[in-house]
KOLNUSE-869032 format. One record per residue (C-alpha): residue number from 1; residue in one letter; z, y, x. Coordinates in pm, whole numbers. Layout:
residues N
NUM;A;Z;Y;X $
...
This chain:
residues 295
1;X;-1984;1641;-398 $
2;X;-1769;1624;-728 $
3;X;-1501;1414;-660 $
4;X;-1201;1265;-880 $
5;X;-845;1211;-721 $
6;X;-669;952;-962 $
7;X;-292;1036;-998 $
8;X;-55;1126;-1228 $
9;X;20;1462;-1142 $
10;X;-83;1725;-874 $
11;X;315;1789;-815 $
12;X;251;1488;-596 $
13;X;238;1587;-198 $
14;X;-25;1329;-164 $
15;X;-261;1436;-421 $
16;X;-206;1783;-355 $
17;X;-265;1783;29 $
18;X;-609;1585;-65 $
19;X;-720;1829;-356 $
20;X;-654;2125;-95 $
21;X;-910;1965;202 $
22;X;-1148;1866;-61 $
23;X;-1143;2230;-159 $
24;X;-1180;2354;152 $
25;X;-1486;2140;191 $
26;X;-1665;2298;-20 $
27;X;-1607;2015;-305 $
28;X;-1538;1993;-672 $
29;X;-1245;1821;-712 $
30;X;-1088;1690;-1026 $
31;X;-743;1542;-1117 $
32;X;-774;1246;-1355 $
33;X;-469;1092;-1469 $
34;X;-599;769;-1527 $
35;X;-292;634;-1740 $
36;X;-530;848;-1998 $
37;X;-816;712;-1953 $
38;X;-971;416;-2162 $
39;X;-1335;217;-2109 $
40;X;-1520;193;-2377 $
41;X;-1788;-166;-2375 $
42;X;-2072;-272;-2594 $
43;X;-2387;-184;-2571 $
44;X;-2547;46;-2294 $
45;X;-2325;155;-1984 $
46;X;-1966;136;-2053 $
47;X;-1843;455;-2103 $
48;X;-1525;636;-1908 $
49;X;-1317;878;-2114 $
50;X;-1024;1109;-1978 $
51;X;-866;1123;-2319 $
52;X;-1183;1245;-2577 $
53;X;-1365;1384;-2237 $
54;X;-1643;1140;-2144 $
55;X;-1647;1128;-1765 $
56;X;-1902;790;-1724 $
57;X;-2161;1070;-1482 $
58;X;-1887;1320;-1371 $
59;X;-1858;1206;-1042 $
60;X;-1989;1113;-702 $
61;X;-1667;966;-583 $
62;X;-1320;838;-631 $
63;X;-1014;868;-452 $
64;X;-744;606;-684 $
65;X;-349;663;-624 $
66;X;-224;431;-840 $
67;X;132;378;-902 $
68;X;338;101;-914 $
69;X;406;67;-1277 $
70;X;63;130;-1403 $
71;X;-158;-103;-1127 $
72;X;-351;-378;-1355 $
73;X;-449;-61;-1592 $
74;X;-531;152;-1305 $
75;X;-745;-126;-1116 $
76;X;-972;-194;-1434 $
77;X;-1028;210;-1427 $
78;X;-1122;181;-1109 $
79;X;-1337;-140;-1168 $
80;X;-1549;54;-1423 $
81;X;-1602;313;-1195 $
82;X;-1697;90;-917 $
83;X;-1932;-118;-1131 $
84;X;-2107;238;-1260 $
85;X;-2197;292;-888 $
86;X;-1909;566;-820 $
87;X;-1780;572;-449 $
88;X;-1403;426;-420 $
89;X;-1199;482;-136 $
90;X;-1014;145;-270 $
91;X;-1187;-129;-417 $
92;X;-1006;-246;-735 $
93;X;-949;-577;-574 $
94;X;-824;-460;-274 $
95;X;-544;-226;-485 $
96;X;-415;-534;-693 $
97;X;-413;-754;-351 $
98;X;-227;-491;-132 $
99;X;22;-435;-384 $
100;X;139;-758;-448 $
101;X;341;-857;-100 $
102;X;256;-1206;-160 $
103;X;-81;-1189;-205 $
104;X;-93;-989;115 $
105;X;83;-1220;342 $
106;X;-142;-1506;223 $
107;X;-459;-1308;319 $
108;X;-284;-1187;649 $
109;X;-198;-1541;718 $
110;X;-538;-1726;669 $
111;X;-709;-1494;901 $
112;X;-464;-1557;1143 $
113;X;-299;-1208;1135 $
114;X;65;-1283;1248 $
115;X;340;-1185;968 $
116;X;682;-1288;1011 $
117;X;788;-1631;860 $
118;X;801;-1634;482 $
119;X;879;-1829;178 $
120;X;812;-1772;-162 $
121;X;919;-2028;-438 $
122;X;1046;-2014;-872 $
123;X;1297;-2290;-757 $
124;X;1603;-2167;-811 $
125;X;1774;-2499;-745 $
126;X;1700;-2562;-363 $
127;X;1782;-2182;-213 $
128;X;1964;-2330;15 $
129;X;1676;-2548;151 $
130;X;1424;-2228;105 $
131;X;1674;-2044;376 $
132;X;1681;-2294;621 $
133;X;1333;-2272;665 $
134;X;1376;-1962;759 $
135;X;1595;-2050;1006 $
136;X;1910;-1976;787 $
137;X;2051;-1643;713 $
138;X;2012;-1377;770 $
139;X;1729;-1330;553 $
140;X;1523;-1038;388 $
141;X;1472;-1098;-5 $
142;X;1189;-859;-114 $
143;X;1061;-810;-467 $
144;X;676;-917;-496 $
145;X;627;-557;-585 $
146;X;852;-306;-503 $
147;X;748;-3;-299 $
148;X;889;252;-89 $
149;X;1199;14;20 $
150;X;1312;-45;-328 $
151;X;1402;-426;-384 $
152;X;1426;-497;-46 $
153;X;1783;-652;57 $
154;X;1988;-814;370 $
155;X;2125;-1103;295 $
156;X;2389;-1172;591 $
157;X;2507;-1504;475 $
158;X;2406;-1842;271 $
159;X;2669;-1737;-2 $
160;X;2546;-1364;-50 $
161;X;2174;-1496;-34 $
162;X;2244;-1756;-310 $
163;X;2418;-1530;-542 $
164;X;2127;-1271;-510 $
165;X;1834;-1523;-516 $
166;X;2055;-1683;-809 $
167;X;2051;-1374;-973 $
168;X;1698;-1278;-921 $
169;X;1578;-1628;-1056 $
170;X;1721;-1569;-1401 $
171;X;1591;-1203;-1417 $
172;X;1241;-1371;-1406 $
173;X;1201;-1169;-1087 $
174;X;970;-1231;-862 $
175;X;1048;-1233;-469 $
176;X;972;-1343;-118 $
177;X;1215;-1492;161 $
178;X;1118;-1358;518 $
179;X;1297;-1383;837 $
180;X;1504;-1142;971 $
181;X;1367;-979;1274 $
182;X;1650;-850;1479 $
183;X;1499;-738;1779 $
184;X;1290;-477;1533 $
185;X;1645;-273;1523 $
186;X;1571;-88;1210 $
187;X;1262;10;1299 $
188;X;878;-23;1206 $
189;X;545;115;1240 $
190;X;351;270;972 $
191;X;-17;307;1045 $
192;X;-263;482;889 $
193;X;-672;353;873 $
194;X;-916;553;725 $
195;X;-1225;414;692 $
196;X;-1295;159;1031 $
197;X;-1063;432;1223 $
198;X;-703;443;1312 $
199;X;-631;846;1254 $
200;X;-214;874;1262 $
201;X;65;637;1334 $
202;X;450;717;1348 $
203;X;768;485;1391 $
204;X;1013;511;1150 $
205;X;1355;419;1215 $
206;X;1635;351;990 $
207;X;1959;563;946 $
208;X;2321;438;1057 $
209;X;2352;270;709 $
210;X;2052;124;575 $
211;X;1875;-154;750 $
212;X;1494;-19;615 $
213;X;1298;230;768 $
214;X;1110;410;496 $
215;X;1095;801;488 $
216;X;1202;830;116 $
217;X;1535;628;234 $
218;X;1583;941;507 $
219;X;1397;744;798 $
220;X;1389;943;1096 $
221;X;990;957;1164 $
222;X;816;1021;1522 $
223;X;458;965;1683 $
224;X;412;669;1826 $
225;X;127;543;2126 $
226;X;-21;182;1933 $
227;X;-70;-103;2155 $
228;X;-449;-197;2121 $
229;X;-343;-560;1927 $
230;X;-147;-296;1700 $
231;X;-429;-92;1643 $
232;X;-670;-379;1578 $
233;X;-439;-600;1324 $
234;X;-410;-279;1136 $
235;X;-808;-214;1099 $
236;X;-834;-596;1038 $
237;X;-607;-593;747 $
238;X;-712;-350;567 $
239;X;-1089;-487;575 $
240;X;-925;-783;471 $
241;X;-828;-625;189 $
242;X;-1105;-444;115 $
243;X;-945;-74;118 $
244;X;-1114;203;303 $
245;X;-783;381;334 $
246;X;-458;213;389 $
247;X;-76;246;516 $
248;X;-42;-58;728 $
249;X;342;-138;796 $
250;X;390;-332;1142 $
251;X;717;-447;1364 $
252;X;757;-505;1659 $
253;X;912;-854;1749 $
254;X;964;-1060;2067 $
255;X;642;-1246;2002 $
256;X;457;-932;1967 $
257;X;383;-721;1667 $
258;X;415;-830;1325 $
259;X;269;-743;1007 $
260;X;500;-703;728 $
261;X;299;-474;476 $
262;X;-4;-294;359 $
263;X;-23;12;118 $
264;X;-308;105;-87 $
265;X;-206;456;-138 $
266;X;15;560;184 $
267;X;206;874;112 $
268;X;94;1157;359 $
269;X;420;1369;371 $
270;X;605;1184;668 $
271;X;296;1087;875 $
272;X;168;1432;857 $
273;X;488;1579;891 $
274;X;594;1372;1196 $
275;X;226;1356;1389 $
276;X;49;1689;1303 $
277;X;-250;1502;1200 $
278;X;-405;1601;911 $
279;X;-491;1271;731 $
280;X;-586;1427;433 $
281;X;-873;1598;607 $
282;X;-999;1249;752 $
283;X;-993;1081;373 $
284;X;-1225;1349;264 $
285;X;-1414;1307;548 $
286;X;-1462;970;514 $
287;X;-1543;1021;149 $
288;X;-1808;1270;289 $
289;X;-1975;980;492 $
290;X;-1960;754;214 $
291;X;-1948;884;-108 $
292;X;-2240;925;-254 $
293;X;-2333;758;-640 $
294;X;-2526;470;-639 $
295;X;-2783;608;-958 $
């Protein structure tokens, strides 16, 4: 199979570790930045250029890492593949979905996949009232769409909360309210699907410091045994989303395990690093069993 990675750089641990197995498979694999690529529409099949390199036929399947910065650009690349008949591990919807938290949490929330209580408002004048139904503080304040921990904060009290929500408000920021779950003690559960299939899972827990658990804040990582309602609200959500690979990000609170987030292109460092599996092997796998051009 030819297959294209989309990333920005093959520096990356993620992209590399993928390239490698899909190499090892016997594949041709290709790295396409896709902050270089442009559509071209009109008449006849829209065309797909990597800078002045047409690349409409070039491949059998996709495999899009999209960054933060760059998602609504990257998505429509990966729409034009998609409606060309190329294989995505990621459906363009399911990429702009999964990285906006909101968006998530509604989706989790109508098909009755529990997720910790949450508001989300542009009022800046009743923060007060937005807290309390919450249950007061403390509260998490999380950017819409930060990643890797960044613009998530504690707020410990209604005056700290109302100076950063304040704050936030007249940055033209947007954010998310969402209970504090104490009993989680600084730690989650990331979870990785791959295709219908959970293949790794660790706990991450947070250092001394630093009330998120995410590796690239120096998380300690470890294995961790899923309970089977863990296992299946991870597979459900990302169907839900429509991505065929996924980091799902669960806690674990006295009324049972709670989603919190879902990422469309999980990092593989930690997880491989802290459960010996080798999840890049299972995404080109899965590519393998469904990959193939619709011509």
């Amino acid at each position: 199979m030819d297959i294209a990675i989309l990333s920005v750089s093959l520096n990356v641990y993620s992209t590399r570790r993928i390239a490698v197995e899909a190499q090892k498979a016997g594949h041709y694999v290709e790295l396409i930045d896709h902050t270089k690529c442009s559509v071209k529409l009109g008449q006849g099949i829209p065309q797909i250029y990597f800078g002045e390199d047409n690349i409409t036929e070039g491949f059998d399947a996709i495999i899009p890492r999209i960054g933060t910065t760059v998602t609504r650009h990257g998505a429509a690349i990966v729409k034009q593949f998609e409606m060309n008949g190329v294989f995505s591990t990621a459906r363009s919807t399911g990429i702009i979905r999964a990285r906006n938290k909101v968006r998530t949490l509604q989706i989790m929330a109508k098909k009755g996949i529990p997720i910790p209580e949450t508001v989300f408002s542009i009022n800046p004048d009743n923060v007060e009232a937005q807290m309390e139904l919450l249950g007061g503080p403390p509260v998490i304040i999380k950017l819409q769409e930060g990643t890797q921990g960044k613009g998530v904060i504690l707020a410990e009290s209604k005056k700290s909360a109302k100076s950063m929500i304040d704050t936030l408000y007249n940055m033209n920021t947007s954010i998310l309210l969402q209970q504090y779950i104490g009993e989680a003690n600084g730690e989650d559960l990331r979870v990785i699907v791959v295709g219908n299939k959970v293949v790794a899972s660790m706990k991450r827990t947070s250092g001394l410091d630093d009330f998120r658990s995410n590796v690239h804040r120096g998380a300690d990582t470890e294995a961790v045994q899923l309970t089977p309602k863990e296992k299946s609200m991870a597979l459900d959500a990302t169907k839900h989303l429509g991505l065929g690979i996924a980091g799902v990000d669960l806690i674990r609170s006295k009324k049972g395990p709670l989603l919190i987030e879902v990422n469309a292109s999980p990092g593989l460092k930690g997880i491989e690093e802290a459960t010996g599996v080798n999840v890049a092997k299972h995404i080109i796998q899965f590519v393998e069993r469904s990959g193939h051009r619709k011509r």
